[in-house]
N, C-alpha and C positions, 0 to 999 in steps of 0.2 A: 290702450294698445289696439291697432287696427291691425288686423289679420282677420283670413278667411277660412283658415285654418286653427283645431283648437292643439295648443303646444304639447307635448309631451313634456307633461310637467317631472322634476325628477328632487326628491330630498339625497341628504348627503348619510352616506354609511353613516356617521356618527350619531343621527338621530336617534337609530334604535328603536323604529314605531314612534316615537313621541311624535304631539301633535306641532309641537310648538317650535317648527324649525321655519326655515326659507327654503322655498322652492325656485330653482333653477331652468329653461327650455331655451333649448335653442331654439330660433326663431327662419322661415325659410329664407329670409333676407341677409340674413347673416348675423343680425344681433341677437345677444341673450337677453331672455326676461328674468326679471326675480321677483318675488311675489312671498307673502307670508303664509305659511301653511294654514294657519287656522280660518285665514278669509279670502276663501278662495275667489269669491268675486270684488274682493277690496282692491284698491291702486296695485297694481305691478307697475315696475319702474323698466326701461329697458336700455339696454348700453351695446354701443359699438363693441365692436371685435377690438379695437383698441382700448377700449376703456374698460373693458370687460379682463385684454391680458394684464393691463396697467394695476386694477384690484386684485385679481388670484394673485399678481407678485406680490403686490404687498401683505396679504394673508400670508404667503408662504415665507416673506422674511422676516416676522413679525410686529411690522409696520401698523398693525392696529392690536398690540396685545394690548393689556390693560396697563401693565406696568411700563411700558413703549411712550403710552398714552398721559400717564402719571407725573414719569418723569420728563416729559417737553411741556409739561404745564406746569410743574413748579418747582 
């Protein structure tokens, strides 16, 4: 990730303090970053404003639950 600025990185309510979640920043350009909490300087991936609303929808219709997941594979 090339920025000059460091993101405000943010976990999601559900974590609870755990270490082991993904972190979220908006980025000044307009894309979000996501990054794993526990390796803060590991790969962060980063995604358009449209590929970014393209995944929260599908989290939110549950387009990646695990039984979602299950049954389109067999």
């Amino acid at each position: 990730m090339h920025t000059t600025t460091i993101p405000n990185w943010r976990k999601s309510t559900f974590c609870n303090g755990a270490t082991a979640c993904v972190e979220v920043a908006p980025l000044a350009d307009g894309n979000v970053a996501l990054r794993d909490s526990k390796v803060e300087d590991g790969p962060v991936l980063v995604f358009t404003p449209s590929e970014w609303a393209a995944f929260t929808a599908g989290v939110r219709d549950g387009e990646f639950d695990l039984q979602t997941l299950a049954a389109a594979a067999g």
